[in-house]
GUZAKOL-174023 format. One record per residue (C-alpha): x, z, y; residue in three letters. Coordinates in pm, whole numbers, plus 50000, padded with zeros to 5 digits. Example, Ala and Ser with C-alpha at 12.3 -4.5 7.8 and 13.67 -1.06 7.14 Angstrom:
2
512305078049550ALA 513675071449894SER 
//
This chain:
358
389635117366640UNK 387925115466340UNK 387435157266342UNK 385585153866614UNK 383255131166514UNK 382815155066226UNK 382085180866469UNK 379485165066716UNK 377475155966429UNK 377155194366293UNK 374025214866461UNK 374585240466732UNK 374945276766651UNK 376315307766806UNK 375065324267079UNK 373435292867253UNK 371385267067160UNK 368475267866902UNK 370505299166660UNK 370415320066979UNK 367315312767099UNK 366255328366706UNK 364995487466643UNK 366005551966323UNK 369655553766432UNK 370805554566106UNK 373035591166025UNK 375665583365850UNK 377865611265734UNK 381415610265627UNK 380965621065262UNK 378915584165190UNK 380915567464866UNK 382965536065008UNK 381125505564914UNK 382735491464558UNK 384995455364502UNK 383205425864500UNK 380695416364202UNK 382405393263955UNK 385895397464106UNK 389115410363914UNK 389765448763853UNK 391435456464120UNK 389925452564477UNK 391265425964718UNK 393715443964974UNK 392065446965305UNK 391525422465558UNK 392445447865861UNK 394105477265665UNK 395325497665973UNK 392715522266063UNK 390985516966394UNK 393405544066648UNK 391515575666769UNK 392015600867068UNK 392905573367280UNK 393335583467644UNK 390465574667866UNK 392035552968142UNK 390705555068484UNK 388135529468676UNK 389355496268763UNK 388105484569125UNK 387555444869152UNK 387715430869486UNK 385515424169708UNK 385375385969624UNK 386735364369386UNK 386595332069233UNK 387465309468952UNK 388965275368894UNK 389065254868604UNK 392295235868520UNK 392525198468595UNK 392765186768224UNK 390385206167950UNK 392185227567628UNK 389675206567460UNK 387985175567563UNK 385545170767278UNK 383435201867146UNK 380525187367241UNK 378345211166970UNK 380435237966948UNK 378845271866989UNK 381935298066914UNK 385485302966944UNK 388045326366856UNK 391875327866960UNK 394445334066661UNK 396475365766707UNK 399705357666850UNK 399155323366832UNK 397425298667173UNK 395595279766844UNK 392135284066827UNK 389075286866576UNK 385765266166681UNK 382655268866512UNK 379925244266492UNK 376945246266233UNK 378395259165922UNK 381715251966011UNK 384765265266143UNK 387745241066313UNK 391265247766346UNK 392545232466724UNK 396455240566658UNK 397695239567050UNK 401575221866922UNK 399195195466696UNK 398105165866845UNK 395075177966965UNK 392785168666712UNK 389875196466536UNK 390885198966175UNK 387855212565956UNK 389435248065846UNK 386095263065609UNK 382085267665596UNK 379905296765558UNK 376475299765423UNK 374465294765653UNK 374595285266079UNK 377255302266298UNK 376135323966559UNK 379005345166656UNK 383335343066633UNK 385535370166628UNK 389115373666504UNK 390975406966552UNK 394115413766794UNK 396525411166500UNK 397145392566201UNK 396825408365839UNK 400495399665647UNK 400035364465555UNK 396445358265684UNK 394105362365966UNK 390795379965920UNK 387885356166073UNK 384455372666157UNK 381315354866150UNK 377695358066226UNK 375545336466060UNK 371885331066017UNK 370895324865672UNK 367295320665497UNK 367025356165402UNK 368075369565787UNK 371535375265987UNK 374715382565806UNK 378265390265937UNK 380995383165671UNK 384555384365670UNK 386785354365609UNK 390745345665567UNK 392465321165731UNK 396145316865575UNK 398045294565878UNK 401175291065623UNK 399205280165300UNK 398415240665432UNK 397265233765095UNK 394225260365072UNK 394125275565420UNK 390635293265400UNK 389755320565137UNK 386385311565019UNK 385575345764904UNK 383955366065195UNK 383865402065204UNK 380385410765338UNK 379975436165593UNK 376275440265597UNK 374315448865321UNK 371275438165447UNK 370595408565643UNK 368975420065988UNK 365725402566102UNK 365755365766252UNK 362545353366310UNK 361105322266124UNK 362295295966407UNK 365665314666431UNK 365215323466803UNK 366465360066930UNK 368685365166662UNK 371995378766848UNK 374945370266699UNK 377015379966923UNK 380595395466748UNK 383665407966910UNK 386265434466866UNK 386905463167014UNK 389715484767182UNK 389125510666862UNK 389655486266622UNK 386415483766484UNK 384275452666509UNK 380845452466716UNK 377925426766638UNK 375105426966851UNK 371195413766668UNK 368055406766830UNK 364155415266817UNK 363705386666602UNK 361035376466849UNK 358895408166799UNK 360325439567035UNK 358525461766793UNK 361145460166568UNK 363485463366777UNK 362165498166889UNK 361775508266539UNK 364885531766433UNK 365515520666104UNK 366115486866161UNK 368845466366258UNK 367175441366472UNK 367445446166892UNK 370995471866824UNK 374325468666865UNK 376385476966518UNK 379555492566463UNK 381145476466162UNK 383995485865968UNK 386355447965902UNK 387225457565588UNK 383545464965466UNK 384435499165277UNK 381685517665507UNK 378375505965579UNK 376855498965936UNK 376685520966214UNK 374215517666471UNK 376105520766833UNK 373995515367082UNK 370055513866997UNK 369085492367276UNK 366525484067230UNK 367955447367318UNK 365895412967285UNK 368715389567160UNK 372495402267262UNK 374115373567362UNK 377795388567496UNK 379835421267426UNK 382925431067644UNK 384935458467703UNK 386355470968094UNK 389295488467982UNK 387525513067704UNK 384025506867844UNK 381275487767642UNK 379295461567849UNK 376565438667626UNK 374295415267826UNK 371255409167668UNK 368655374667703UNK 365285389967836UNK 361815370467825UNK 362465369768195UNK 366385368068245UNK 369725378768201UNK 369885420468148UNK 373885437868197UNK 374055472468006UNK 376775495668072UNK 377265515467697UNK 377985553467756UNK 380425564167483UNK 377385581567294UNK 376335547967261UNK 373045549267468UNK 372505513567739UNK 372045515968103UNK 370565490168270UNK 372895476568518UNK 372225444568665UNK 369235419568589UNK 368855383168694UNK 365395370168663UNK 365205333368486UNK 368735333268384UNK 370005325467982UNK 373635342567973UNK 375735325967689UNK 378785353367691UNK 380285381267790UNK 383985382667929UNK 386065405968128UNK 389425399368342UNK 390855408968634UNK 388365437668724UNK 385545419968712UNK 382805407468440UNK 382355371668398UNK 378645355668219UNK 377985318868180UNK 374425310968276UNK 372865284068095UNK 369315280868339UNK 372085261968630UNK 375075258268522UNK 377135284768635UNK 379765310568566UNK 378585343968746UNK 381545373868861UNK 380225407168823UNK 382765427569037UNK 383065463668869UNK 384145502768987UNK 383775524068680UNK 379985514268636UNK 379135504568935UNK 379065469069056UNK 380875463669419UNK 379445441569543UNK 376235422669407UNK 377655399669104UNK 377465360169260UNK 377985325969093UNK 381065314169172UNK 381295278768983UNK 379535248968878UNK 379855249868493UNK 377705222368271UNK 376095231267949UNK 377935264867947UNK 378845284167613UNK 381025305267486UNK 383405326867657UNK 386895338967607UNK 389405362867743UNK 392975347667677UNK 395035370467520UNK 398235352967696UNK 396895355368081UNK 394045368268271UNK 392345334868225UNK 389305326668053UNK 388305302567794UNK 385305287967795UNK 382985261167647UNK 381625240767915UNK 380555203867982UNK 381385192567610UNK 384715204267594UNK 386535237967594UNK 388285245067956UNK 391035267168084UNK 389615290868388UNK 392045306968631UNK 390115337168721UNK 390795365569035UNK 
//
């Protein structure tokens, strides 16, 4: 148990607590030079850390239709029962392990270990945002993390070796931003949110950095949601321009884009048109959403004002009918679709719990 008294005594980061609570569309053609190797590293450049390019032309599949009501469960005994400052986690490709990040940290929870957190690697700076891709890379796993820094918001790519007990995490990250985006002096508003997407790209979401003038302003990166290439040969897109105030959760319904933003006065749902441009879905006045999930038709947002995990039922872009909270959850976090079920993970009451979802 020792890892996780190593863990509850690391600061909170992520997309809740006191990280989270830290706007031209840049033109980028295709002829831009691929960014060069790392400074200082040998000759030839590091193989990539997701070398398959992202698939294009995939068929657009048709509207899902939720039902009418749902609800969701939590199972009797928790994945996790201590994670008590955990902000992020992340589930390895293939695998029912998981990454959890706390501070600067990330853990390793193996699910056939004994169910202890082993310390796995640190990043510069505090951990606002998890993301692993839907495959493993040869002998390694690329891990994706947001972090707030002193000189602003970076996302940087990491590699986790499961077979290599002796040196598991590769120090040397590849950075995918060239510039940090804006975090404002407290850190509140500063987004963080990361997650992959059916294309194979990765998709961070940043906030207004506690001003929504930069936000609005087009050649910044603050208040957007990025596009972001894992192996960091081509530099940041700008996806959707939001403006957003601090993008707490990004999801996809089939090959839709949902991101659901923390307002001065509430939760805020966007539905992400293809061309990248938000449409204002669904607001809740007073509510602080922690994440973004989706499963069985429907949306699912932890609420940290109450307590509670809200379903958002969906038709194409429509919600049928008004989104409700359908259970109690304490000091919600982070949330996770299992790649294994339809269930979510989720951080909740100090621990990380399994949620049977319909």
């Amino acid at each position: 148990m020792a890892a996780f008294a190593a863990l509850g005594a690391l600061a909170v980061g992520c997309t809740v607590g006191p990280a989270a609570n830290r706007g031209e569309r840049e033109d980028r053609s295709a002829e831009e030079e691929q960014r060069p190797g790392d400074e200082g590293g040998d000759d030839e450049a590091p193989p990539p850390l997701f070398p398959d390019d992202p698939p294009q032309g995939e068929p657009e599949p048709e509207p899902t239709a939720a039902p009418a009501t749902g609800s969701a469960t939590a199972a009797p005994e928790p994945v996790i029962d201590q994670a008590v400052d955990a902000c992020c986690l992340a589930q390895v490709p293939e695998s029912e392990d998981l990454l959890i990040a706390s501070g600067d940290t990330v853990f390793l929870h193996q699910a056939d270990g004994e169910g202890e957190l082993t310390p796995l690697g640190q990043v510069p700076g505090e951990i606002m945002g998890l993301a692993l891709p839907r495959s493993a890379t040869g002998s390694y796993v690329g891990v994706f993390v947001s972090y707030a820094a002193s000189d602003g918001g970076h996302v940087s790519g990491f590699r986790y070796y499961p077979d290599r007990d002796w040196e598991p995490w590769g120090a040397t990250p590849t950075e995918l931003i060239d510039d940090p985006f804006p975090l404002a002096g407290d850190g509140a508003r500063g987004g963080g949110a990361l997650a992959f997407g059916p294309d194979g790209y990765l998709y961070a979401g940043t906030g207004d950095a506690g001003d929504p003038a930069v936000a609005e302003d087009t050649a910044s990166l603050a208040g957007k949601v990025l596009r972001l290439d894992p192996n960091g040969s081509d530099p940041p897109v700008v996806h959707s321009p939001g403006p957003y105030a601090d993008v707490r959760g990004i999801a996809w319904d089939q090959d839709r884009m949902w991101v659901v933003d923390a307002a001065d006065d509430g939760a805020r749902l966007f539905s992400v048109v293809p061309e990248g441009d938000p449409v204002d879905v669904w607001e809740l006045p007073g509510e602080v959403p922690t994440g973004l999930a989706a499963s069985e038709g429907s949306l699912w947002m932890p609420g940290g004002a109450e307590g509670r995990l809200w379903r958002i039922p969906l038709h194409g872009t429509a919600l049928v009918p008004d989104p409700a909270a359908v259970l109690d959850l304490a000091a919600p976090g982070a949330l996770l679709a299992d790649a294994g079920s339809t269930d979510l993970l989720a951080l909740g009451d100090g621990a990380v719990l399994r949620l049977t979802v319909e």
